[in-house]
C-alpha positions as CSV (number, residue, x, y, z in Angstrom):
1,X,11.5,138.1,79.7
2,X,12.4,139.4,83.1
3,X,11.5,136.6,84.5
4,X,13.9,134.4,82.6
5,X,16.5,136.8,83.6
6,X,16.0,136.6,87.0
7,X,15.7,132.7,86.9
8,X,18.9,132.8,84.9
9,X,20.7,134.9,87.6
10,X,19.4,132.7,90.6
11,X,20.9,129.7,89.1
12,X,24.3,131.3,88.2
13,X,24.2,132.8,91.9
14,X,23.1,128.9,93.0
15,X,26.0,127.5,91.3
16,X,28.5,129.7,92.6
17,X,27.3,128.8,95.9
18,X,27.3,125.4,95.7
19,X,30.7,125.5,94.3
20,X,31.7,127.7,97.0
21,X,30.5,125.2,99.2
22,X,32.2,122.2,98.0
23,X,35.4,123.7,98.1
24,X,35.1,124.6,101.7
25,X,33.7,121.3,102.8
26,X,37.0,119.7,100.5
27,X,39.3,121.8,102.2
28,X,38.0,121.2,105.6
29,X,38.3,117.2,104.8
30,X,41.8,117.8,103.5
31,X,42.2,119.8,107.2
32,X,41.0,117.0,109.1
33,X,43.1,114.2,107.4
34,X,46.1,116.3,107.9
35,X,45.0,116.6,111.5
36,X,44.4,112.5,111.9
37,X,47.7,112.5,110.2
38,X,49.5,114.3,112.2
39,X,47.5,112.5,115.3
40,X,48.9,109.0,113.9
41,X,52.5,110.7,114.1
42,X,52.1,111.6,117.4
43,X,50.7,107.8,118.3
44,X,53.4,106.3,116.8
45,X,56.4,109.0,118.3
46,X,55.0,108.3,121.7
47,X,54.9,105.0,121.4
48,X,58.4,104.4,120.1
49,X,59.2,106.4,123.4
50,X,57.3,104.0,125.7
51,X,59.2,101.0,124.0
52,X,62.4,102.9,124.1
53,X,62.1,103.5,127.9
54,X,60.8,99.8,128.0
55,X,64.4,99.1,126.2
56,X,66.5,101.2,128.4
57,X,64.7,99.8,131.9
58,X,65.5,96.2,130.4
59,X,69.4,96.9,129.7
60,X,69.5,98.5,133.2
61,X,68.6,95.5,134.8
62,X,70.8,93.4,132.9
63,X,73.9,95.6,133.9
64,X,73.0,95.9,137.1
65,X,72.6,91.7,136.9
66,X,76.2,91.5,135.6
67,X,77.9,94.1,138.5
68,X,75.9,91.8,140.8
69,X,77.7,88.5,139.3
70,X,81.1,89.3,138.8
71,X,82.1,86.0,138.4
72,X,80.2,85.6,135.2
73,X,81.5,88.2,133.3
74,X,84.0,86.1,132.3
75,X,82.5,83.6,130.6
76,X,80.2,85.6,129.1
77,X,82.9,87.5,127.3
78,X,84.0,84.3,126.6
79,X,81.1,83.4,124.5
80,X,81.0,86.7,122.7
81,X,84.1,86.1,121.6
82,X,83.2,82.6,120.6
83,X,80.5,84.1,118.7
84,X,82.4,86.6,117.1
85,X,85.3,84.2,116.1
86,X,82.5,82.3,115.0
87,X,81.2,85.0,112.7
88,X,84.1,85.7,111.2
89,X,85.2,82.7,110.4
90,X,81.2,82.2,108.0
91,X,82.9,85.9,106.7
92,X,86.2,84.5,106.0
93,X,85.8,81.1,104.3
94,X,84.1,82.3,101.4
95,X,86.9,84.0,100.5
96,X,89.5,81.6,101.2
97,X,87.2,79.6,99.1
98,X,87.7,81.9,95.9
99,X,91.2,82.3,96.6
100,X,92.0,78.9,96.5
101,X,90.0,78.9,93.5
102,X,92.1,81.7,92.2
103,X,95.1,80.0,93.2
104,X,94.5,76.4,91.2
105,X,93.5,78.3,88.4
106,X,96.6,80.7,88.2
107,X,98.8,77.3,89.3
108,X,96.9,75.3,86.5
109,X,97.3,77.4,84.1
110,X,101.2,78.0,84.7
111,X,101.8,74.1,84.7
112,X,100.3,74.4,81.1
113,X,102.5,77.2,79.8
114,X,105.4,75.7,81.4
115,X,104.5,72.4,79.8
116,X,104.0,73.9,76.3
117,X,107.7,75.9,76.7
118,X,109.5,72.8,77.9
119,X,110.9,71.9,74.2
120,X,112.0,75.2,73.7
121,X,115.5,77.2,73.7
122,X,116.2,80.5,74.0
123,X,119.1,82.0,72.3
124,X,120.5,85.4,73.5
125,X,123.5,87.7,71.8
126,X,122.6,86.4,68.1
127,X,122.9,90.5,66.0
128,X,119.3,91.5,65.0
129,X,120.4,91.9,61.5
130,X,121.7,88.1,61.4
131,X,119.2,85.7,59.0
132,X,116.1,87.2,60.2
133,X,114.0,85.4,57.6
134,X,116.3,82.2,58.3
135,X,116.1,81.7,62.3
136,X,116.0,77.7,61.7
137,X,119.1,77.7,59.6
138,X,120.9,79.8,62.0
139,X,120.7,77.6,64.9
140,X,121.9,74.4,62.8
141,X,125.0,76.9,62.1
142,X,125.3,77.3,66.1
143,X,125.2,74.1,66.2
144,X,127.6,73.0,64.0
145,X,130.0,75.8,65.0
146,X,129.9,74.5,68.7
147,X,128.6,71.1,68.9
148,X,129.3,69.4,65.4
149,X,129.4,65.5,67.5
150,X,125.5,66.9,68.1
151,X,124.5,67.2,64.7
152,X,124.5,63.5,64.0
153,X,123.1,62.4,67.5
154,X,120.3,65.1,68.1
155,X,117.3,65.5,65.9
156,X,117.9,69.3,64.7
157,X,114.2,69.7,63.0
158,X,113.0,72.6,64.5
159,X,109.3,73.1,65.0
160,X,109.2,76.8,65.2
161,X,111.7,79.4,65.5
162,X,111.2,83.3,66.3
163,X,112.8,86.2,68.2
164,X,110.8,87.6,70.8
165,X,109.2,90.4,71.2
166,X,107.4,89.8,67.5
167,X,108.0,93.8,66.9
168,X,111.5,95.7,67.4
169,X,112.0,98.2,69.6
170,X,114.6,100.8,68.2
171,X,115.4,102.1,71.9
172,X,116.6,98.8,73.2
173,X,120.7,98.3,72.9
174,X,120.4,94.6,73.5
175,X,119.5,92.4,70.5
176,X,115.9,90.2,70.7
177,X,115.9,86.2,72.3
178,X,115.9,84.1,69.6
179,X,113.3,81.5,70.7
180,X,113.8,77.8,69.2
181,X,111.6,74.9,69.8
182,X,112.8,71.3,69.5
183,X,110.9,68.3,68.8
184,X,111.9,66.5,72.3
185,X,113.0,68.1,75.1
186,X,115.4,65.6,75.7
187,X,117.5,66.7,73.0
188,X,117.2,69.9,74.8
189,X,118.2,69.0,78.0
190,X,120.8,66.9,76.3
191,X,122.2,70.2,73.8
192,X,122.3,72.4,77.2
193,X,124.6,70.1,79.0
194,X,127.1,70.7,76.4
195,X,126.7,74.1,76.6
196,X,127.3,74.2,80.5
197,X,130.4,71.9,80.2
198,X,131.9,73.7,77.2
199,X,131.2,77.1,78.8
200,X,131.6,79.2,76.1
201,X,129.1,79.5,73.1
202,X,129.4,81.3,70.0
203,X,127.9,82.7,66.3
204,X,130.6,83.6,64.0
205,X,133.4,84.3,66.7
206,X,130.3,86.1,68.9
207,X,129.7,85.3,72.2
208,X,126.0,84.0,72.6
209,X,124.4,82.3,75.3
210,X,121.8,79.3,75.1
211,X,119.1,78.1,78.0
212,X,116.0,76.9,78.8
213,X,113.0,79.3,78.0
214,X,111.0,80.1,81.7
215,X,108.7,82.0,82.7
216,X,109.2,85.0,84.8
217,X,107.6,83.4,87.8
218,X,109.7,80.4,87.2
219,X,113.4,82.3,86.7
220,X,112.3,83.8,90.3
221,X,111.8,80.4,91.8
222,X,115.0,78.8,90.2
223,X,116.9,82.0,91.5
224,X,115.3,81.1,94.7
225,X,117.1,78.2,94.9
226,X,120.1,78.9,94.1
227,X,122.0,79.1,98.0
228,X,120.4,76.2,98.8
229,X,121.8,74.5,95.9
230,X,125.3,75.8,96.7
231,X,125.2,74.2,100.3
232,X,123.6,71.5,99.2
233,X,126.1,71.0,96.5
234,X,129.0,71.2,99.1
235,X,128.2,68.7,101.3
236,X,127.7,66.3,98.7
237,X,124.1,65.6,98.6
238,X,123.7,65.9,94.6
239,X,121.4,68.4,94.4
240,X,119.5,68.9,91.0
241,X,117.0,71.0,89.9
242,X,114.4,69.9,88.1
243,X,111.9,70.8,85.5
244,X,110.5,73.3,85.8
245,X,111.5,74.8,89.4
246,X,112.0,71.7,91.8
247,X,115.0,70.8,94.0
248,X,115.8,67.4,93.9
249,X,118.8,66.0,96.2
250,X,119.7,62.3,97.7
251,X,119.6,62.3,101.5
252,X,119.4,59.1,103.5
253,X,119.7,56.8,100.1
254,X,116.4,58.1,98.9
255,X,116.0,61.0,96.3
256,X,114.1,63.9,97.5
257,X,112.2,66.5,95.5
258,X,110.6,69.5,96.5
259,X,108.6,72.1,94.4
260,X,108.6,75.3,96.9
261,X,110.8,76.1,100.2
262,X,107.9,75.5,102.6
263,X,107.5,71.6,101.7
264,X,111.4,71.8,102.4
265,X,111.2,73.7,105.4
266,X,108.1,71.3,107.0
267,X,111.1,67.9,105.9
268,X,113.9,69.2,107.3
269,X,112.4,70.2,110.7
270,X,112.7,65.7,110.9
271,X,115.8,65.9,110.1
272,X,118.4,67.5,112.4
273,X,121.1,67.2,110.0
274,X,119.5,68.9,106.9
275,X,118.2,71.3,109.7
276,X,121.5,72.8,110.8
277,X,122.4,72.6,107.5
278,X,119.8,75.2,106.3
279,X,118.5,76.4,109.4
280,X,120.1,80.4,108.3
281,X,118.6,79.8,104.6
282,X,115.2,78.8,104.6
């Protein structure tokens, strides 16, 4: 029985020493892979240092090659700033790309809305409170008030007819546009030349005022226009604009038409007359 003791305390003393033992011999593996580790650091610092000094013994030499040939510093900055002109422009055309893109879409889409608006009218002056479920009537009254020769000649069947914005807004003093679309915008162009020439426009003894409907973009290019027109006007070259923002005039025999100031700007430069002309407008 004592025996089995003591066999029983041998083994428990064995295993404690072989665990004793394996943990030492771990830690001191875990020590030396630290130690190659931090041996492999030290490889690799020094020789990033060699290559560094390798570096710096290289760009010496070159400097001291370009103090030694003055003449070709020259040409070399030259063709650094080739290369970097170069550079810039791969940088750059990607995005003139997109904003051309940008541009033909915004342009195209413009040329739509100004298409789908070129029918219509807008009213302004007409009292909020005046036939507000009865627009379409209204503007055969206008019509007949003012321009009762019109009412036989033009076709007066309106396709739609709203005041815009849809919603009223009870802090604004000025009544809503009154927006009318025709079927042809002939008849439009036609029914605003009478307006122009008779200069006054009313509903019911109130003063209204009739034009074309544009766009915001498009008011600001018409307005654009405007002195140039006047000049234009003056020396008697018939100047027109047309739909929806071009200049059209007669120079030379031939009619001219221009859709922004820098087409007319790049004509007139040809023409000395037209230059002096406009050379303190455009």
């Amino acid at each position: 029985m004592r025996r089995q003791r003591n066999r029983t305390k041998l083994s428990m003393e064995d295993i404690q020493f072989r665990t004793t033992l394996l943990r030492s011999l771990k830690n001191c593996l875990e020590a030396t892979d630290k130690l190659n580790e931090i041996l492999n650091k030290s490889n690799e610092t020094l020789d990033v240092m060699i290559e560094n000094q390798l570096e710096i013994k290289h760009t010496r030499t070159e400097i001291t090659n370009i103090i030694q040939t003055p003449n070709s510093r020259p040409e070399d900055c030259k063709n650094q700033g080739k290369d970097l002109k170069c550079e810039e422009a791969k940088n750059t055309q990607p995005e003139k790309q997109n904003e051309k893109r940008i541009q033909k879409y915004e342009d195209s889409v413009r040329s739509l809305w100004d298409s789908f608006k070129r029918t219509n009218i807008r009213i302004i002056g007409v009292p909020e409170d005046e036939r507000e479920q009865d627009i379409e009537n209204l503007f055969e009254e206008i019509m007949t008030e003012n321009f009762p020769y019109l009412v036989k000649e033009i076709d007066l069947q309106v396709q739609e007819a709203q005041r815009i914005p849809n919603k009223r807004n009870s802090k604004r003093t000025t009544p809503r546009h009154i927006i009318i679309k025709m079927p042809r915008a002939k008849d439009k162009e036609r029914l605003l030349r009478a307006a122009r020439e008779r200069n006054s426009v009313t509903y019911k003894g109130i003063p209204i005022r009739l034009s074309a409907d544009f766009s915001t973009e498009i008011l600001q290019v018409r307005r654009e226009w405007q002195e140039i027109f006047k000049v234009m006007n003056t020396k008697n070259l018939q100047p027109r604009l047309l739909y929806p923002a071009k200049l059209s005039f007669r120079t030379e025999g031939q009619i001219k038409s221009f859709k922004d100031k820098e087409k007319l700007k790049e004509f007139i430069t040809t023409k000395p007359v037209l230059y002096e002309m406009l050379k303190g407008i455009l």
